[in-house]
C-alpha positions in Angstrom: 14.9 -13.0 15.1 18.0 -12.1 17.4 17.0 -13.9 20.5 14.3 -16.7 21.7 11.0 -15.1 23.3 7.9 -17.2 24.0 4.2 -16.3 23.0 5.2 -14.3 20.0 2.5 -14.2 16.8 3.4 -16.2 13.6 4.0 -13.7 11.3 4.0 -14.6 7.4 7.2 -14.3 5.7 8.7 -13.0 2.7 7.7 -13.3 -0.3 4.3 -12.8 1.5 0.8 -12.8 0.4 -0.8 -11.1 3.1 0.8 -9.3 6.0 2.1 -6.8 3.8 3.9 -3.6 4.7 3.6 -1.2 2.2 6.3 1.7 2.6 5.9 5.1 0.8 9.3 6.3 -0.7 9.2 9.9 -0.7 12.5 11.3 -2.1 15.5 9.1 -0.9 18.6 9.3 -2.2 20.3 6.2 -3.4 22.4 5.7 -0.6 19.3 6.2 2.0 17.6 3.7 0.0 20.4 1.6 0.7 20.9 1.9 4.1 16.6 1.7 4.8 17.2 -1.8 2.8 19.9 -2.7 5.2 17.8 -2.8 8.9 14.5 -3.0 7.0 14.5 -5.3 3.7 13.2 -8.4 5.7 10.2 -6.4 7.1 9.4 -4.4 3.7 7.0 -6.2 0.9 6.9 -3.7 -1.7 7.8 0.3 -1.9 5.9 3.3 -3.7 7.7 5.9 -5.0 5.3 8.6 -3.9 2.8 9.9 -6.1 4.7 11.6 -8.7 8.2 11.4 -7.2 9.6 9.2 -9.9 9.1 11.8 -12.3 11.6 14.1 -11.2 14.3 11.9 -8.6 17.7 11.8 -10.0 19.8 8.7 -10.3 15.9 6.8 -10.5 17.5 3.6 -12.0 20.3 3.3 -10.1 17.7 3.5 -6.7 15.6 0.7 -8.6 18.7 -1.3 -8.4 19.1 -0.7 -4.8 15.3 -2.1 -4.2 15.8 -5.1 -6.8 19.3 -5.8 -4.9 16.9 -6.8 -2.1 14.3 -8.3 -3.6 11.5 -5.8 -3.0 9.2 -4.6 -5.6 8.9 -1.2 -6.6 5.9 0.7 -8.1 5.3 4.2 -9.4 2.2 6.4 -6.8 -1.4 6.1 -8.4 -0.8 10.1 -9.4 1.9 9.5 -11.9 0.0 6.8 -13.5 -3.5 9.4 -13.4 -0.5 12.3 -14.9 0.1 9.8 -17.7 -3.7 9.0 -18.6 -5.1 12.6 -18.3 -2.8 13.0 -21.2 -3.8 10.6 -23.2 -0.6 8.6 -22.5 -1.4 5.1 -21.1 0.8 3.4 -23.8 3.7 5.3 -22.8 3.2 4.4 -18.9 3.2 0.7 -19.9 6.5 1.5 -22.1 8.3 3.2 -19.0 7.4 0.5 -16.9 9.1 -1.9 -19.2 12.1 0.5 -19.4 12.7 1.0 -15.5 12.0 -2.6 -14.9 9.1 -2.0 -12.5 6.5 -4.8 -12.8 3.9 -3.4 -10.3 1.8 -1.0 -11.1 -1.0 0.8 -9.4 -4.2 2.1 -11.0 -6.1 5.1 -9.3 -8.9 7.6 -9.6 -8.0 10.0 -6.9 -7.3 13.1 -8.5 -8.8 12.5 -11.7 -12.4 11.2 -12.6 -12.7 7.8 -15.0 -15.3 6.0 -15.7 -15.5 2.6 -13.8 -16.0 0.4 -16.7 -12.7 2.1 -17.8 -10.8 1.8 -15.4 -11.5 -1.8 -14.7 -10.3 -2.1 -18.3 -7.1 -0.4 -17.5 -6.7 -2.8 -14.6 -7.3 -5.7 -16.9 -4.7 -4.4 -19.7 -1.8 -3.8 -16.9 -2.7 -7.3 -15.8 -1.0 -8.3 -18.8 2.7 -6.7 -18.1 2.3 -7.2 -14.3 0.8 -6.7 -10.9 -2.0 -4.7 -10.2 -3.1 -2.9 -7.1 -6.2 -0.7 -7.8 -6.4 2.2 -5.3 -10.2 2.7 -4.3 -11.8 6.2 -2.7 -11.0 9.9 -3.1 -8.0 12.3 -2.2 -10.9 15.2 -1.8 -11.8 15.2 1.8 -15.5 16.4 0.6 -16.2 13.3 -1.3 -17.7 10.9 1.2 -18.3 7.3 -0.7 -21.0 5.9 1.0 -20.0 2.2 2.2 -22.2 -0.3 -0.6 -20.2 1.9 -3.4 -16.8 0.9 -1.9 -17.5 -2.9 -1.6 -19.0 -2.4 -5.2 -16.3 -0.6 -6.9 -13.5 -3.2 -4.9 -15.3 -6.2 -5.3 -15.4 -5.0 -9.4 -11.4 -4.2 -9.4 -10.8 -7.5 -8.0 -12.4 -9.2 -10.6 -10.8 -6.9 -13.4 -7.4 -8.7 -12.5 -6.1 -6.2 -9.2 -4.0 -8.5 -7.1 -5.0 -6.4 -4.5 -7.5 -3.3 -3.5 -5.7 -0.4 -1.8 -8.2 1.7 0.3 -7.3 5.2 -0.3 -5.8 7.5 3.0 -3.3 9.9 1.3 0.3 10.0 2.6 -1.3 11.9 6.1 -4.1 9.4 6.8 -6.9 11.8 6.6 -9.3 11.1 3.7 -11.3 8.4 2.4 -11.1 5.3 5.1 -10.2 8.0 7.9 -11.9 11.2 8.7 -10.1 14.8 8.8 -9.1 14.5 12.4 -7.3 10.6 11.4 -9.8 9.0 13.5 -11.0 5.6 11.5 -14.2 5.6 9.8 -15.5 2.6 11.5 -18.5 1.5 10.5 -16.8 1.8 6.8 -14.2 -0.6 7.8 -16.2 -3.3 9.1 -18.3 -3.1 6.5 -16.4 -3.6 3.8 -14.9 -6.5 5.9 -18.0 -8.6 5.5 -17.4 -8.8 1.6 -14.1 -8.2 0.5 -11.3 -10.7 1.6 -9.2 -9.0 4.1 -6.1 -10.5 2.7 -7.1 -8.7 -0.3 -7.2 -5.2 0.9 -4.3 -2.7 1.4 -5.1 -0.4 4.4 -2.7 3.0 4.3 -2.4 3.2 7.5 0.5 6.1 7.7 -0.6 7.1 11.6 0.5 4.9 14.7 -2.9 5.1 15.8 -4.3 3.8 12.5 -2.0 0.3 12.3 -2.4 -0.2 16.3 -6.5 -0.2 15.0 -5.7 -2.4 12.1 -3.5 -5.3 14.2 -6.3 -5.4 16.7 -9.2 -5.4 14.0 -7.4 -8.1 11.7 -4.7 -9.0 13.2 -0.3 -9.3 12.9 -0.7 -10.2 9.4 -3.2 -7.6 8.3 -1.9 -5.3 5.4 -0.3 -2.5 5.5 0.6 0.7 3.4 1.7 4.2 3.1 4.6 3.4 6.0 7.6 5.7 6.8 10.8 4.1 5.7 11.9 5.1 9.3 8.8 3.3 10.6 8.9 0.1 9.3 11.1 -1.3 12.7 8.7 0.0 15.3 6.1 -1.2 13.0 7.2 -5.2 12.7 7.8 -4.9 16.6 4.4 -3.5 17.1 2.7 -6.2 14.9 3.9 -8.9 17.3 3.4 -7.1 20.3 6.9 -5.9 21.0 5.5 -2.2 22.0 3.9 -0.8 24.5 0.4 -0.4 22.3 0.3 -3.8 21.3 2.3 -5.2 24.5 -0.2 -7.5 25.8 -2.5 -8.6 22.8 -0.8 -12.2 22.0 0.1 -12.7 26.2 -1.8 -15.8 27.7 -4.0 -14.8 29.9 
């Protein structure tokens, strides 16, 4: 840190197991993706190239450089790898993994329906070329997973071989774990929390409102995903109460 301040959380550092930030690429350019590395690499765990982004971005490879320059993982959205399997081309996602080097990979249901033995299966073949993070809950508002199926279907995932458990939001934080409004579905949250390993799960948490709830739930070192690139500053400062939501959370009293 720049300068010496007193009563300041210990925050895990990289390469991290838990106290992740998550940050969701959307479309930049090479040299954005340069310059986002350049305030933000020491704060940033691992980046997703938005759901099906990495189909169509130009000049993909040389931006995989720019993360690997930096040390940060990269992984393709849960939607390109559900575009690949809905046409019967799972082999083909493992082969252009290999090919653009990227060594995480996320399996998802969100948009498309598998079975959950099958999907565990997927997880458990990808476990095989690298890390897994299994996305859990639905991208249609309407479908409201009651709380026992999400500890099930995580608690299942985990044990396929998923490194970690990512509970679905969507890039605006307003399905699955949230409601339409953002507003937290509590009483899912805490629930879940009294069977799966917090350090296991991913929270996208793309609204302020949604990490502040988070860091005072779990803590500075809860996990974190679905982050602006241009929010990943005011986030690390907000984690250890360096702004004005979190100012006086790690003060003595």
């Amino acid at each position: 840190m720049n300068f010496n301040l007193t009563q300041i959380p210990e925050r895990t550092v990289r390469p991290r197991t838990h106290g992740l930030t998550m940050v969701m690429d959307k479309g930049l350019s090479v040299q954005e993706a340069r310059n986002f590395m350049s305030v933000s690499h020491p704060h940033v765990d691992v980046v997703k190239l938005g759901f099906g982004t990495a189909f169509v971005t130009p000049n993909l490879k040389e931006k995989l450089e720019v993360y690997r320059e930096f040390d940060v993982p990269v992984y393709f959205g849960g939607t390109l790898f559900e575009a690949f399997l809905i046409r019967n081309q799972f082999e083909d996602y493992i082969n252009i993994c290999k090919e653009f080097g990227v060594s995480f990979m996320e399996v998802s249901d969100g948009s498309i329906s598998i079975p959950h033995a099958e999907k565990c299966g997927y997880i458990e073949k990808l476990t095989k070329h690298g890390v897994v993070l299994s996305e859990v809950g639905s991208k249609d508002a309407a479908h409201i997973i009651p709380p026992y199926k999400w500890i099930e279907l995580m608690r299942a995932e985990l044990e396929a071989g998923a490194t970690y458990v990512i509970a679905e939001a969507r890039e605006a934080g307003n399905v699955g774990i949230y409601r339409g409004t953002g507003e937290v579905r509590e009483g899912l949250v805490q629930e879940i929390l009294t069977q799966i390993p917090e350090e296991k799960i991913l929270w996208e948490a793309p609204q302020k409102a949604q990490q502040l709830y988070f860091l005072e739930l779990i803590g500075c070192n809860v996990n974190l995903g679905n982050i602006a690139p241009s929010e990943v500053i005011a986030l690390e400062a907000m984690r250890i109460g360096l702004r004005g939501d979190t100012f006086e959370l790690y003060l003595d009293k």
